[in-house]
C-alpha positions as CSV (number, residue, x, y, z in Angstrom):
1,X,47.0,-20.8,-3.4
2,X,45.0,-17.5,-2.4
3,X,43.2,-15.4,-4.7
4,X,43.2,-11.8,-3.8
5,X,40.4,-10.9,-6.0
6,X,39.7,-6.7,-5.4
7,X,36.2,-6.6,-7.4
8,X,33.3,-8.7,-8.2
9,X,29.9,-8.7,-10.4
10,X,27.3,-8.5,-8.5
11,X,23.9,-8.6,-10.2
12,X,21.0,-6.8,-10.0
13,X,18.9,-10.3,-9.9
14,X,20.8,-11.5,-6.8
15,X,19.6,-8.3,-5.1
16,X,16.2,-8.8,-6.1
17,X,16.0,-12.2,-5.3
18,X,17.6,-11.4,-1.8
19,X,14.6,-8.8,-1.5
20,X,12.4,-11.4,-0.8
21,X,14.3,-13.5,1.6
22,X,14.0,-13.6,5.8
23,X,16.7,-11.4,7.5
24,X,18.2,-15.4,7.8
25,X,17.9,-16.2,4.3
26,X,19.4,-12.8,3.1
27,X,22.6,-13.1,5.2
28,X,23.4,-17.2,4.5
29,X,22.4,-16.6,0.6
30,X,24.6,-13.4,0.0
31,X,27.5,-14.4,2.2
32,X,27.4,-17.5,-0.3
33,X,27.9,-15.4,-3.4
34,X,30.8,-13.4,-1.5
35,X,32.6,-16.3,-0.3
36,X,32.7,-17.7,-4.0
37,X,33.3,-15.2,-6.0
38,X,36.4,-14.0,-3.7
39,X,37.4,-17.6,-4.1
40,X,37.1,-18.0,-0.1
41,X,34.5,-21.4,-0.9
42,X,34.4,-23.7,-3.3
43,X,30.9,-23.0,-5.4
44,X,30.7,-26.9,-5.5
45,X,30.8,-26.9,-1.9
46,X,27.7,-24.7,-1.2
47,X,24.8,-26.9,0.4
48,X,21.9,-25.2,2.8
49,X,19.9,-27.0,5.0
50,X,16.9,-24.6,3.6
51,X,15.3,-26.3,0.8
52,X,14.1,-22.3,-0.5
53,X,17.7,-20.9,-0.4
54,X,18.6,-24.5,-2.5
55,X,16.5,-23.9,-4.8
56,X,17.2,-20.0,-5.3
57,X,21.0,-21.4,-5.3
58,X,20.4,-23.6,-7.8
59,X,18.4,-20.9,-10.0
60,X,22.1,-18.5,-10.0
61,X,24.8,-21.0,-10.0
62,X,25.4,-21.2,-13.6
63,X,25.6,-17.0,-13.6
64,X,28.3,-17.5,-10.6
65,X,29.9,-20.3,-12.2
66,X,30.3,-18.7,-15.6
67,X,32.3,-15.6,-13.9
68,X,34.3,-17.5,-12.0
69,X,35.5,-19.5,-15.0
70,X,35.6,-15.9,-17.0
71,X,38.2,-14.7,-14.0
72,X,40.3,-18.0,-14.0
73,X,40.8,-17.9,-17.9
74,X,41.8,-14.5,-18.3
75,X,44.1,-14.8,-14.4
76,X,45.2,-18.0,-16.1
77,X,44.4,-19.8,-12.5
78,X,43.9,-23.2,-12.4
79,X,40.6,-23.7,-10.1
80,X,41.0,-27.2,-9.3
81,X,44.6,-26.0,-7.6
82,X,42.7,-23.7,-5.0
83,X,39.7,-26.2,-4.4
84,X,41.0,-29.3,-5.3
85,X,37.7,-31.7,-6.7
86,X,35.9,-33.5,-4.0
87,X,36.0,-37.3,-4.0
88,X,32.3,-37.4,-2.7
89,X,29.7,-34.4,-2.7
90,X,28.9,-33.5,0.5
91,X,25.9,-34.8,2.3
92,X,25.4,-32.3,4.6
93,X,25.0,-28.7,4.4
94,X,27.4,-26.3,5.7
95,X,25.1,-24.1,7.5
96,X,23.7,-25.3,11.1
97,X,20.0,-26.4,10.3
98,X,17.3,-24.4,11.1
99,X,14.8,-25.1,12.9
100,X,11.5,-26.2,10.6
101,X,13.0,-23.8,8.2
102,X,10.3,-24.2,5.4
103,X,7.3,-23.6,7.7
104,X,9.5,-20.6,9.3
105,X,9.8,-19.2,5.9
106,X,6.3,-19.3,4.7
107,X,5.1,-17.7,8.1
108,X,7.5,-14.8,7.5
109,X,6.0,-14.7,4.0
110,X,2.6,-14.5,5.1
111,X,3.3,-11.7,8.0
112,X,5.4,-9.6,5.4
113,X,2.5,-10.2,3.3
114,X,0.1,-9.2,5.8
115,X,2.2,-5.8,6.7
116,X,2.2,-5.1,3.1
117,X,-1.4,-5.0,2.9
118,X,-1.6,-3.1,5.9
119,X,0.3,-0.5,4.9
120,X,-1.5,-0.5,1.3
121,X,-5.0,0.0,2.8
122,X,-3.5,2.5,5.2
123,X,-2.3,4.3,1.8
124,X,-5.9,4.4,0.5
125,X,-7.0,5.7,3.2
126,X,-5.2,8.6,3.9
127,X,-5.2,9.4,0.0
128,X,-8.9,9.4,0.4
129,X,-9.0,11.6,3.6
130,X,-6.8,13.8,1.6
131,X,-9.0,13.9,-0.8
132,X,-12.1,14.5,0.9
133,X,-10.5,17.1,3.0
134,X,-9.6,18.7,-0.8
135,X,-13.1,18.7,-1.8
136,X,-14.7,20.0,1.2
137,X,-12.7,22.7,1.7
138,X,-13.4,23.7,-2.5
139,X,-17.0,23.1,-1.8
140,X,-17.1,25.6,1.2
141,X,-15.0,28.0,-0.2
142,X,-16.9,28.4,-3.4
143,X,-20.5,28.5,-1.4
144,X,-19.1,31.2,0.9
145,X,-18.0,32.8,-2.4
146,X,-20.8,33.1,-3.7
147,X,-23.0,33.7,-0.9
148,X,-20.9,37.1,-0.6
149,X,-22.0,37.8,-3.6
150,X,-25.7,36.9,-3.3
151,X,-26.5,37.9,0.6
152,X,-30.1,36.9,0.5
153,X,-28.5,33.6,0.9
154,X,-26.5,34.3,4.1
155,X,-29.8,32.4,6.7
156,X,-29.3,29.2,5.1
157,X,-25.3,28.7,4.1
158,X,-24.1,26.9,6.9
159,X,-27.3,24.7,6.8
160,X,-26.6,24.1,2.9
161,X,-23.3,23.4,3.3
162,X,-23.9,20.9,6.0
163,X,-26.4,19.6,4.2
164,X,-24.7,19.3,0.7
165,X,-21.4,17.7,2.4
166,X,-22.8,14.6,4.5
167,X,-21.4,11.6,3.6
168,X,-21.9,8.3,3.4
169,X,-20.4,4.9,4.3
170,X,-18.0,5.2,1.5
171,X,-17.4,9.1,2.1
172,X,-18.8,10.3,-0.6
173,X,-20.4,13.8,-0.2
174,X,-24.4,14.4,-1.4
175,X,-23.6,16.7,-4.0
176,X,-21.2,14.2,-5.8
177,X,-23.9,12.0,-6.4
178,X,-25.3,14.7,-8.5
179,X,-25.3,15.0,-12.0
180,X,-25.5,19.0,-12.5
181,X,-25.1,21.1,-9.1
182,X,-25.7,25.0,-9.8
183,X,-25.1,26.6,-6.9
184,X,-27.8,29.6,-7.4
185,X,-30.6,27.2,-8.1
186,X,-30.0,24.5,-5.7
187,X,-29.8,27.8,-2.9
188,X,-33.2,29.2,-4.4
189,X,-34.9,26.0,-3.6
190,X,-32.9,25.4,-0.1
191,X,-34.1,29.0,0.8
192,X,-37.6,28.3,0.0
193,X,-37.8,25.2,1.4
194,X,-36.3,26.3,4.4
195,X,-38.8,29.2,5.0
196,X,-42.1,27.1,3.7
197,X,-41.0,25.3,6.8
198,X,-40.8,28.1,8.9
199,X,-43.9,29.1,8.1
200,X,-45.7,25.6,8.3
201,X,-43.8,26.0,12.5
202,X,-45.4,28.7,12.6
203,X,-49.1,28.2,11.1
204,X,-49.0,25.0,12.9
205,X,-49.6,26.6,16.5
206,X,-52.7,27.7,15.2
207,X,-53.6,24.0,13.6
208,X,-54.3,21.3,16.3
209,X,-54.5,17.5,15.5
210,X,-50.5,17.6,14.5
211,X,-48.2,14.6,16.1
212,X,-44.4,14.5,16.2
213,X,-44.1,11.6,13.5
214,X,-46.4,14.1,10.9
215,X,-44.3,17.1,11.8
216,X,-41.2,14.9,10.4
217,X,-42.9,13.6,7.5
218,X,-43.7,17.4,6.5
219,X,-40.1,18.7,7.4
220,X,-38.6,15.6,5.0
221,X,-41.0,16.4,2.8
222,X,-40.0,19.8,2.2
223,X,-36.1,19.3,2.5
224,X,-36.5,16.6,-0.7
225,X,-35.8,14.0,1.6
């Protein structure tokens, strides 16, 4: 007797579970829900020589059963006249066996696991980049702004903006790790310090005694370092 079944329900769940399945997995585990529930198998007859597709079988069978007995009543279609009862179950599986198919399957896990991370962290980063790119660009916009505004400025933007906008091993910028940041007072003092240095060059020609190391010490000393 052949069934010529048009339609079928296909659940959301079997997708989902399919989602996690090898490329292997997917096709032996949905061709099994196809060929029984177009009445092509017999659902009793379903064995896999994968012990994870057996158990993700086992976990849907009553939802496939359960249709198919739904169909049969309302078609009024005997089942055990399409697939008559088998006398013993089958003891092996219909698929060919694969080969270590458990140890196959967690390997695949772990290397979709692993490109799943990858592609996570290479997320973050780029939202990060994105977002440090963002914030520089505001940071150096709104200094040029107001150096326009206050030309007096002008000797020492590029250096404060450089200066401001180092980062460190996590890429955070120096001015985000400060609480308040006014723009026309942290200048005044970057100006000042920058020309008390200028004039401690300068006044140090005249001064002898001064090594390299003290010279740094001074210049830190004056930056806030």
């Amino acid at each position: 007797m052949e069934i010529q079944k048009k339609l079928i329900k296909y659940y959301k769940s079997y997708y989902e579970i399919s989602k996690n399945l090898t490329e292997k997995q997917f096709y032996k585990f949905n061709m099994a829900i196809l060929k029984v529930m177009f009445f092509e198998e017999n659902i009793q007859n379903i064995n896999f020589n994968d012990k994870i597709l057996n158990l993700i079988w086992i976990s849907i069978k009553h939802s496939l059963q359960t249709s198919i007995d739904g169909y049969c009543n309302k078609e009024n279609i005997d089942y055990n006249e399409i697939f008559p009862p088998l006398d013993k179950p089958l003891d092996k599986p219909l698929d060919k066996p694969l080969d270590k198919p458990l140890v196959h399957n967690i390997k695949e896990e772990r290397r979709m696991s692993n490109i799943k991370e990858e592609r996570r962290m290479s997320n973050i980063k780029k939202e990060k980049k994105e977002n440090y790119e963002t914030k520089l660009k505001k940071f150096d916009t709104e200094i040029r702004e107001y150096v326009k505004s206050n030309t007096k400025y002008e000797l020492v933007e590029k250096s404060f903006i450089d200066y401001w906008t180092e980062t460190d091993k996590n890429n955070k910028m120096r001015f985000e790790s400060e609480k308040f940041f006014d723009y026309g007072k942290r200048l005044g003092t970057f100006l000042t310090n920058h020309n008390k240095y200028n004039n401690f060059k300068q006044g140090k020609k005249k001064v002898s005694g001064f090594t390299e190391r003290e010279e740094q010490a001074m210049q830190n000393f004056i930056e806030g370092k």
